[in-house]
N, C-alpha and C positions, 0 to 999 in steps of 0.2 A: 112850759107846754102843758096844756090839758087832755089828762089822759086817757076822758071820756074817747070811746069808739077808736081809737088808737092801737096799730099792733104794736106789741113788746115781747122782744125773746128776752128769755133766760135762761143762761148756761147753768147746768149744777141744778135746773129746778125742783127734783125730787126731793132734795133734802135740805136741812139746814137756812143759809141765807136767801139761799134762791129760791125754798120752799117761800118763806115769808114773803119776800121781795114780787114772788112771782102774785101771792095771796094780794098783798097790798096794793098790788097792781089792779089787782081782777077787781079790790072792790072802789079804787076808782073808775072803773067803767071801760078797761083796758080789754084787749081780745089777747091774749097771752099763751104765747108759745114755752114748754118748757125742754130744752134740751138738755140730756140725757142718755146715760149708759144703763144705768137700771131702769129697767121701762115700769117694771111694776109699780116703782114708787110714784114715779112720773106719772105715769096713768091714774093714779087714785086720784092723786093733785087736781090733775087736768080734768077731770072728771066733776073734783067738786069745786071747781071755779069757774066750772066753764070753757077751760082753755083744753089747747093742741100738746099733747106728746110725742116730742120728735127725736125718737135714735141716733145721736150723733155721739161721734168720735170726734173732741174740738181738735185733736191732734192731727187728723185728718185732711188733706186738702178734700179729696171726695168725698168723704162721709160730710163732713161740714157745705160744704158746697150743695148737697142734695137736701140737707138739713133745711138750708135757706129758702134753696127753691120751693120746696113745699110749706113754707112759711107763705111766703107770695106769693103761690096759687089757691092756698086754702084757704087766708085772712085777709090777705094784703100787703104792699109795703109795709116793711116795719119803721117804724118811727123811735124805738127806742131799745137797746141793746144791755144788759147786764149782766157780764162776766161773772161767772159765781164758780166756775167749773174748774176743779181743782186738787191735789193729790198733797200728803206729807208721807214724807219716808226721808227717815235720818240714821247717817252714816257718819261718824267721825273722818275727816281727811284720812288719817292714820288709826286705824284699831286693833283691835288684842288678834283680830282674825288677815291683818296687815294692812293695802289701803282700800281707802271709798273705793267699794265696784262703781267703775266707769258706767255700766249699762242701769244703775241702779240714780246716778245723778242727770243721764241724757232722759230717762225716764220722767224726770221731773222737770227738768227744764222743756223737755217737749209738749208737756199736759199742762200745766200750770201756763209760763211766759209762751210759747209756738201758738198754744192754742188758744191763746185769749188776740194775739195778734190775727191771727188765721179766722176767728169768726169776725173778729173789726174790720179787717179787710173785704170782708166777702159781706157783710150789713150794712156797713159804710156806702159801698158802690151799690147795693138798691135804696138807700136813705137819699144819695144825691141826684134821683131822681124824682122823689117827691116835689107834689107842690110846699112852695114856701108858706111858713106862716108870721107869726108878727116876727119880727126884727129879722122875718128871714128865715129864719131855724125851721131846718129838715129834720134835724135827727139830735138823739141824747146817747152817749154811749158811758156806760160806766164803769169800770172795773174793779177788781179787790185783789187787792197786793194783802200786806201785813206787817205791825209791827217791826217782824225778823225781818223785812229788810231794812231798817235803820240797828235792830237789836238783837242781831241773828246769838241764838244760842248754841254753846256743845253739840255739835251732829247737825248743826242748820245749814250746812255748805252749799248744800242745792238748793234747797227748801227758800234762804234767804236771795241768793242768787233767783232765784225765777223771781220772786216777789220783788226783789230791786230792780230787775228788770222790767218790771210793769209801770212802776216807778218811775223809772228813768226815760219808759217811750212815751208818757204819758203827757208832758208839754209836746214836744216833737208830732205827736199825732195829730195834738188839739191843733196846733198849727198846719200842718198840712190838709187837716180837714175844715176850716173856717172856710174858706170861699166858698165851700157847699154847704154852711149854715148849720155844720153840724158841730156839737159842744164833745167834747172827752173829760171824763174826771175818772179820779179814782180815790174808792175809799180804803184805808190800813186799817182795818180790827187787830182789837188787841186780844183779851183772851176771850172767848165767845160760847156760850153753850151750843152745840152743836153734836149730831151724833156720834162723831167721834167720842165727846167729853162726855157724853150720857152713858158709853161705856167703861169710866173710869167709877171707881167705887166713891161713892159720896161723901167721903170724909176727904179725898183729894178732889174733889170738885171744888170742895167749901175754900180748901188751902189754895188752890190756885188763885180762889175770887178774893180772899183777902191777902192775898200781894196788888192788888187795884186800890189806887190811894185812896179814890173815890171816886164811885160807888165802889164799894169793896165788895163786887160780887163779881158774877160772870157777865158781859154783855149777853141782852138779850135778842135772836135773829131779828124782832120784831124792830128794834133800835137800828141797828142797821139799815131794812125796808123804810123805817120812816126817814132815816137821810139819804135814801133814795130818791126817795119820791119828793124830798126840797130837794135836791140838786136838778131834776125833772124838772121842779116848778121854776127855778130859778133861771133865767139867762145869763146873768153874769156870773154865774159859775163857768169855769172852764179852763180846762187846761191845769190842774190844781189836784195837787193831793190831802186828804182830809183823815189823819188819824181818828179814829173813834176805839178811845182806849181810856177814860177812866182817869188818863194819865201816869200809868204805866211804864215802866222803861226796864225793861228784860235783862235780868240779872243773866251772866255767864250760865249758870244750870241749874 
């Protein structure tokens, strides 16, 4: 797909991957929505790409749903979809304080795996409305699992559970959405600079990057966006999950 004059949301846009992914968009000629719970960050984004910030709760049936709508009365159909939107919070099954708070793992499974379903679902049905274009293709949707859910670490119980979950609906979706010409993939990052990791002291930044076979450094968001934007380009992508890790494989802790 060519991204010139094209709507694309982005979940998570304020920061990190979907900052970039949203950036990479804008400057292929894309009209780009960035969805969001910190508006401020969103707003700058949006601001200096050109694009739309839109307050959304992915966990949300309402909030998401109203999210959409104003996607396609401000821009238009959207044409392409990226999951970026996303929470970590780790708990041992069993810890010193006894076990994993329940409300502490539904938290994560509901923002991370509910809400990455919850906006596919609700972008999907204005995507297969679009006119077709070559081979057909209405829409691209993409999402980010991780790593942890092949190499969930110490405290990863939810964390990898939601992300295997992204994993595992992600042939299941592609196929349910083919006859409407729309493609699903999704990409696993391994260890990624992101704001999170910008707030770790930089001698543990360095040590994280070099457990990365190679590049022994941090993935950068920009590396991410650009294998966005091939899976975009590509049609025979689909249905497929795509590590982007270095080669990586997450030791216990």
């Amino acid at each position: 797909m060519n991204l010139s004059g094209q709507v694309a949301i982005v979940t998570g846009g304020g920061s990190g991957l979907g900052e970039a992914t949203a950036r990479a968009m804008a400057a292929q000629g894309a009209k780009v929505a960035l969805f969001d719970i910190g508006m401020d960050r969103a707003e700058k984004v949006a601001s200096e790409i050109g694009g739309l910030a839109v307050k959304c709760d992915v966990s949300s049936d309402e909030s998401a749903t109203a999210a959409v709508a104003e996607v396609a009365d401000k821009l238009g159909t959207p044409r392409v979809l990226v999951n970026c939107a996303g929470i970590v919070l780790a708990a041992k099954t069993l810890g010193k304080e006894g076990p994993h708070p329940l409300d502490t793992y539904r938290k994560v499974i509901e923002i991370n795996l509910l809400g990455t379903f919850n906006v596919i679902r609700l972008v999907a049905d204005r995507m297969r409305h679009a006119e077709p274009q070559e081979d057909g293709e209405r829409g691209v949707i993409i999402n980010t699992a991780s790593v942890a859910a092949y190499d969930g670490q110490v405290g990863q119980a939810a964390y990898s559970a939601s992300k295997g979950g992204i994993v595992g609906m992600t042939l299941p979706i592609a196929r349910d959405l083919a006859r409407d010409g729309i493609r699903v993939m999704t990409i696993a990052p391994g260890i990624f600079w992101t704001p999170m990791m910008a707030s770790l002291p930089e001698n543990a930044q360095k040590s994280l990057g070099e457990q990365v076979p190679f590049p022994s450094r941090l993935g950068q968001p920009s590396e991410y966006a650009e294998l966005a934007l091939h899976i975009i380009g590509n049609r025979m992508l689909n249905g497929e999950v795509i590590r982007l890790d270095g080669a990586i494989r997450m030791a216990p802790r």
